[in-house]
LOKE-595749 format. One record per residue: x, y, z of N, C-alpha, C, O in turn. Coordinates in pm, 1 decimal, always signed. Atoms other than C-alpha are relative to their C-alpha. Last residue first. Layout:
<nodes>
NODE/nx/ny/nz/cax/cay/caz/cx/cy/cz/ox/oy/oz
NODE/X/Y/Z/X/Y/Z/X/Y/Z/X/Y/Z
...
</nodes>
This chain:
<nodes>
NODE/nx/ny/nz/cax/cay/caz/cx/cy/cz/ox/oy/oz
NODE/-128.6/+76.9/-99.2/+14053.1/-10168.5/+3978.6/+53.4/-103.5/-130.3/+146.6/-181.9/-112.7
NODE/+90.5/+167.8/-21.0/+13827.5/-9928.5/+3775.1/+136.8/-52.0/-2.0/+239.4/-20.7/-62.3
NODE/+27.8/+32.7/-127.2/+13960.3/-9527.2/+3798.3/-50.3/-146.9/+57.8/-87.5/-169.7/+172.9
NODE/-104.2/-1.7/-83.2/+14129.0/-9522.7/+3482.6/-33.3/+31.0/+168.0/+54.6/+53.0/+251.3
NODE/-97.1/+94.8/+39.3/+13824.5/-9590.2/+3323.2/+129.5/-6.1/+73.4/+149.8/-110.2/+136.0
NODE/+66.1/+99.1/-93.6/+13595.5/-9321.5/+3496.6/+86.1/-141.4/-16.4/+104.8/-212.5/+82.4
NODE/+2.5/-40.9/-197.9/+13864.0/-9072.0/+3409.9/-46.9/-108.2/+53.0/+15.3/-172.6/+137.5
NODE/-154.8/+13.8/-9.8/+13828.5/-9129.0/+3021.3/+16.8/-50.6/+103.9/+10.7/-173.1/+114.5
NODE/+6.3/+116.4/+58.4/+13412.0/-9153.7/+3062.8/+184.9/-58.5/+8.2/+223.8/-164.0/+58.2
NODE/+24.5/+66.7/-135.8/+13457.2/-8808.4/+3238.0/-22.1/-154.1/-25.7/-21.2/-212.2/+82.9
NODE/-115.0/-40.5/-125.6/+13646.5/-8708.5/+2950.1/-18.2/-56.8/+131.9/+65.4/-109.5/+205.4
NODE/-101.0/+47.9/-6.9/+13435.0/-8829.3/+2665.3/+90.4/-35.3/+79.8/+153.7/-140.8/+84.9
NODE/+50.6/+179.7/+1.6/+13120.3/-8696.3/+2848.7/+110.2/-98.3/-39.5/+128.9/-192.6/+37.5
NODE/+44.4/+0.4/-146.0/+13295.9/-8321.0/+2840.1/-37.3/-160.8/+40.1/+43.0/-229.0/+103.7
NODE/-137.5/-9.5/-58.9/+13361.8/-8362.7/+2476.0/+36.8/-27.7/+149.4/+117.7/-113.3/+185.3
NODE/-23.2/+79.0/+29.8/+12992.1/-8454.0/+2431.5/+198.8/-53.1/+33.3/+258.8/-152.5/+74.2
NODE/+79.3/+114.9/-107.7/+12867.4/-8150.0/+2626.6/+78.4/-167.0/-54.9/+114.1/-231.6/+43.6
NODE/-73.4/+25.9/-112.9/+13136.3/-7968.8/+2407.1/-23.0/-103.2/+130.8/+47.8/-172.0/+204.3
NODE/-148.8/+89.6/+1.2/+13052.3/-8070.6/+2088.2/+89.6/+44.6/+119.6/+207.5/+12.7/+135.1
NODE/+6.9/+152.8/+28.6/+12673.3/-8031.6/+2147.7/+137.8/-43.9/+30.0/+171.2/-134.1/+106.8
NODE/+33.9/+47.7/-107.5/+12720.4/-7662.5/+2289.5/+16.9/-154.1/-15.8/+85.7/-214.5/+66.5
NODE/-141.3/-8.7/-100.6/+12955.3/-7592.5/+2016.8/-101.9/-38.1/+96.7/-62.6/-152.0/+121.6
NODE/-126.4/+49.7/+24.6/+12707.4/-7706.3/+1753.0/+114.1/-18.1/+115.8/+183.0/-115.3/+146.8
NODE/+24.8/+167.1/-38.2/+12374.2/-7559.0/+1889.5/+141.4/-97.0/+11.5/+177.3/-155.7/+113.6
NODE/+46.6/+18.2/-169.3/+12549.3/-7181.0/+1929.2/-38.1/-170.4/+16.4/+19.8/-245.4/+95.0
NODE/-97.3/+66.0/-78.2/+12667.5/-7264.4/+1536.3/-23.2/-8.5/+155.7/+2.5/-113.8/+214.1
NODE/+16.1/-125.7/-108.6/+12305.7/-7368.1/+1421.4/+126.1/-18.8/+61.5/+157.2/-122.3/+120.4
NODE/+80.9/-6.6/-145.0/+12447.4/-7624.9/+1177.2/-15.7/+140.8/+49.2/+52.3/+239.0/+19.7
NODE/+139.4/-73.0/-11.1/+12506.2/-7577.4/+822.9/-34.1/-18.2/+89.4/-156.5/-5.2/+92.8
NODE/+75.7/-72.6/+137.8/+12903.4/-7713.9/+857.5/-139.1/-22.9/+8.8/-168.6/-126.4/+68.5
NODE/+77.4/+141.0/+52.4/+12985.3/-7839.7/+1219.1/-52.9/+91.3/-147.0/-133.5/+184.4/-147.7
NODE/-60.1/+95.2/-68.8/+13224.1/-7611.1/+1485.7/-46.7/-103.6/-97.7/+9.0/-212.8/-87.2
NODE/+135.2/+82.2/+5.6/+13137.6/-7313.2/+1184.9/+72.0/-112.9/+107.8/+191.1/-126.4/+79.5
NODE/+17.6/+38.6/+121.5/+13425.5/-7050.4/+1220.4/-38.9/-113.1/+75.4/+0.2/-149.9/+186.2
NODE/+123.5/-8.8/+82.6/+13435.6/-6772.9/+1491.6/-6.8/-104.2/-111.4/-39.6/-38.6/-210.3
NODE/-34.1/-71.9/+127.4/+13805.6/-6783.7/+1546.3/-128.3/-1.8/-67.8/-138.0/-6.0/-190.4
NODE/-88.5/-111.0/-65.7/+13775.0/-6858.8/+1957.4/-1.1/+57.8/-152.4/+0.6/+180.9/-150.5
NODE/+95.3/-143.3/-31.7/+13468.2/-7074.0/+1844.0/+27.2/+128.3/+28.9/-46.3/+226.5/+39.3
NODE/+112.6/-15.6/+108.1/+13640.3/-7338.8/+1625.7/-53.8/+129.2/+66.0/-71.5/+231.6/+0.1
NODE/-65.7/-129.5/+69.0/+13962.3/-7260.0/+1890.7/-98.9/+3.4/-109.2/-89.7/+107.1/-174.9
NODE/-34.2/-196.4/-23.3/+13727.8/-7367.4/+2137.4/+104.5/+44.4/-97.7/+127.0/+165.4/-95.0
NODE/+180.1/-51.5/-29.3/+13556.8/-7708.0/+1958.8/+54.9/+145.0/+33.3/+30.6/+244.0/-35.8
NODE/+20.8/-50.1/+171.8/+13951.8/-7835.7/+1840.5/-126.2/+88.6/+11.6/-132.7/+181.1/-69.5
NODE/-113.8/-137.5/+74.7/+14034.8/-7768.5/+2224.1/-37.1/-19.6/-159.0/-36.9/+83.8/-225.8
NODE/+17.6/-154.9/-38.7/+13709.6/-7954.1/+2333.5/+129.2/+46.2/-51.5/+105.5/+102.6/-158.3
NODE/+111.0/-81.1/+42.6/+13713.8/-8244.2/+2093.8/-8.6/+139.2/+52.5/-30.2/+239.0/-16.2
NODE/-46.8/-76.6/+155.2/+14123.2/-8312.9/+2148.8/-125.5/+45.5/-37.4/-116.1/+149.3/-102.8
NODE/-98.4/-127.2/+23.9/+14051.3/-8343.4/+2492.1/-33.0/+78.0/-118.5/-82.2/+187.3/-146.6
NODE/+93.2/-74.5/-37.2/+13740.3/-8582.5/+2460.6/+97.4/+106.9/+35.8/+40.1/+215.3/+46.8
NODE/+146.1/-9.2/+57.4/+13918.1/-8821.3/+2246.3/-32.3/+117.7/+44.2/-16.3/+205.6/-40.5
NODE/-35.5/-62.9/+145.4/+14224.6/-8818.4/+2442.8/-74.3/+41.7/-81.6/-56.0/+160.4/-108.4
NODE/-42.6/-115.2/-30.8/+14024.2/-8900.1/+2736.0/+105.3/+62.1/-81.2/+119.5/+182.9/-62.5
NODE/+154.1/-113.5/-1.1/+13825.5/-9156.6/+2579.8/+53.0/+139.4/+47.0/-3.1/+242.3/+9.3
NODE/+136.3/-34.2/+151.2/+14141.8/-9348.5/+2420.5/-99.7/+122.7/+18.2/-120.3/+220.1/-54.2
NODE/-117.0/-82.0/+60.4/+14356.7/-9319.2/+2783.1/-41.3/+82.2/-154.3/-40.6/+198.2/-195.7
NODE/-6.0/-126.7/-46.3/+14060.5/-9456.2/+2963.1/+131.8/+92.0/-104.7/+121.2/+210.3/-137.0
NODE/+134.1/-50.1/+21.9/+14007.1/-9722.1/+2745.5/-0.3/+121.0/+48.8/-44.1/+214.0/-18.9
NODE/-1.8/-19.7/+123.8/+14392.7/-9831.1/+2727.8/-142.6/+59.3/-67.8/-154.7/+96.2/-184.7
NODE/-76.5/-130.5/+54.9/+14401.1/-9781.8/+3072.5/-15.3/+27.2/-132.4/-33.9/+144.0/-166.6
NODE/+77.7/-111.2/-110.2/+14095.7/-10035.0/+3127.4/+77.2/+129.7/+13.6/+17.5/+235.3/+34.8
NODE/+42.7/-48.5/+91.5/+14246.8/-10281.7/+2871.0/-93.0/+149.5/+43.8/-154.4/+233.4/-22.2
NODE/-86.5/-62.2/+69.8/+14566.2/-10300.8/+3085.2/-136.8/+41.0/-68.4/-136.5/+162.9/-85.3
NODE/+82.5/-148.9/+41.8/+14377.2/-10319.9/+3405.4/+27.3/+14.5/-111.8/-23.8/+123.2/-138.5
NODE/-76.9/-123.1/+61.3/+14436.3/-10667.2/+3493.1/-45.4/+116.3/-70.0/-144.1/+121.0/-143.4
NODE/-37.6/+64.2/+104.2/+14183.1/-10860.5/+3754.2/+121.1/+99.9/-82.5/+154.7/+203.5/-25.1
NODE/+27.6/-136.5/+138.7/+14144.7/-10759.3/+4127.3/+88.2/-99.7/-126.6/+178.4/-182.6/-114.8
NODE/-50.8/+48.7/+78.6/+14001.1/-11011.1/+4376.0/+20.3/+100.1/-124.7/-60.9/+147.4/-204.2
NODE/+61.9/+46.9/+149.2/+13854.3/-10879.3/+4614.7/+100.2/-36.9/-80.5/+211.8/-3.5/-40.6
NODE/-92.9/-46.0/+70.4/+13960.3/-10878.7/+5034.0/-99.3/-76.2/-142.1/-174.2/-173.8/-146.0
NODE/-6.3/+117.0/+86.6/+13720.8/-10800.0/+5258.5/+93.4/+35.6/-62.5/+142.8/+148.3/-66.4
NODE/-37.5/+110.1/-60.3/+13818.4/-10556.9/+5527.3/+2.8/-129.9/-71.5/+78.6/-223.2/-45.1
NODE/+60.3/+8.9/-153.1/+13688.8/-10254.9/+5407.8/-3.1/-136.3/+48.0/-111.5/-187.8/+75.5
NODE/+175.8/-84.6/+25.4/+13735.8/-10337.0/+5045.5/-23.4/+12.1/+98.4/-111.6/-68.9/+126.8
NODE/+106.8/+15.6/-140.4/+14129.0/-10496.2/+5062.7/-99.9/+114.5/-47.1/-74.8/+213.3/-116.2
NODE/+47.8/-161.8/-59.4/+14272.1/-10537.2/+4708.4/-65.5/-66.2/+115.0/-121.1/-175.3/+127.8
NODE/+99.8/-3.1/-79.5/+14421.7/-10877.0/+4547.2/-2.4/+131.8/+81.7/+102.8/+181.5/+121.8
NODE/-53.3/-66.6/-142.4/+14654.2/-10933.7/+4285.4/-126.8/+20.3/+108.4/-231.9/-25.9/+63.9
NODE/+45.7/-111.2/+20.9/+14552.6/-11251.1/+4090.9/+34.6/+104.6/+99.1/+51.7/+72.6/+216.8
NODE/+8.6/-9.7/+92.0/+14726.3/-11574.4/+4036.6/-113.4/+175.0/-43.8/-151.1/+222.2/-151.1
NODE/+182.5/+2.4/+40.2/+14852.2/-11556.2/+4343.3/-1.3/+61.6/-114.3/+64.9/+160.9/-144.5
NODE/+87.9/-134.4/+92.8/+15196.5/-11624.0/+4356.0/-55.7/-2.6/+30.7/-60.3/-97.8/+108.6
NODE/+171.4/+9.0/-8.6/+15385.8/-11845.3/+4677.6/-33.6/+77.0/-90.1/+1.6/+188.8/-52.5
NODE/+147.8/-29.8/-87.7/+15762.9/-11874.9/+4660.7/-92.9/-0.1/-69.4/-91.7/-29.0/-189.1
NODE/-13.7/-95.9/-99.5/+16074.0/-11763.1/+4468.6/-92.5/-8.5/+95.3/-116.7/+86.7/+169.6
NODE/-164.2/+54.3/-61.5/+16099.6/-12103.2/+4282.2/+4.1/+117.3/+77.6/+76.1/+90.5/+173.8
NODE/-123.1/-39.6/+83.0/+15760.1/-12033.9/+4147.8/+101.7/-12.5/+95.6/+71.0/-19.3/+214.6
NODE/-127.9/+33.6/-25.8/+15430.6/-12244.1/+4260.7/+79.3/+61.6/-65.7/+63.5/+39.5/-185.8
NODE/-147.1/+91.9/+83.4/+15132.1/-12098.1/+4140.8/+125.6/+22.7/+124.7/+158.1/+113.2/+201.5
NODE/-121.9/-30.5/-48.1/+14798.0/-12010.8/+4363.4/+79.3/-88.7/-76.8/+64.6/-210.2/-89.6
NODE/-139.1/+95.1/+16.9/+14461.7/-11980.8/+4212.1/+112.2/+43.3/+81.4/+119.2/+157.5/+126.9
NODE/-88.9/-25.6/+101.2/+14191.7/-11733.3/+4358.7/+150.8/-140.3/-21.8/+231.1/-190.0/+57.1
NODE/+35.9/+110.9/+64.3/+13969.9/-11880.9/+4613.9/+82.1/+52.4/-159.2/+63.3/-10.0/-263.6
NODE/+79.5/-41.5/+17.7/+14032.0/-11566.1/+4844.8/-74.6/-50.9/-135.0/-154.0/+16.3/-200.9
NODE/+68.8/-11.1/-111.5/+14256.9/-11763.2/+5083.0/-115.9/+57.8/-73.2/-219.6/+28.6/-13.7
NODE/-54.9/-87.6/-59.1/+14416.4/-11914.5/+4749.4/-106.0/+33.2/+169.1/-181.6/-53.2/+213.5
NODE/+80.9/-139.4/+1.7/+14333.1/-12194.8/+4569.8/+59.1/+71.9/+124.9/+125.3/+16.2/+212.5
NODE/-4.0/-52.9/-134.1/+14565.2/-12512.7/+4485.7/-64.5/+138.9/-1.7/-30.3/+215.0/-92.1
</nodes>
């Protein structure tokens, strides 16, 4: 049996499921799937990209190398732009339905 938005529908003794929850989009309705691996991505990248910038500023708050023989100015810029990218990568994950 399919649903109004061709999604399955189960029978349970309390009534009608749908086998998927469903979001309105400006009037349509989509079909949303489960997020768990989509927190668990966002949660990863934005941990990730925390822990790079605070390990990156106290590397630069105590003057010592962010990357052994690198240019340090190159270094901390790299490992923050990248830190930074982690984060908004985090974010973008926990923002998908």
């Amino acid at each position: 049996m399919t649903g109004p938005a061709g999604g399955v529908v189960r029978r349970f003794s309390g009534g009608v499921h749908s086998a998927f929850a469903h979001r309105s989009l400006g009037g349509a309705t989509v079909p949303r799937m489960e997020s768990g691996p989509a927190v668990f991505a966002g949660a990863a990248f934005t941990l990730f990209g925390v822990g790079l910038l605070l390990w990156t500023s106290v590397r630069v708050r105590l003057r010592e190398p962010v990357a052994e023989g690198a240019n340090p100015a190159m270094a901390a810029v790299l490992t923050s732009l990248f830190g930074v990218g982690f984060l908004i990568v985090g974010v973008w994950a926990f923002t998908r339905p």
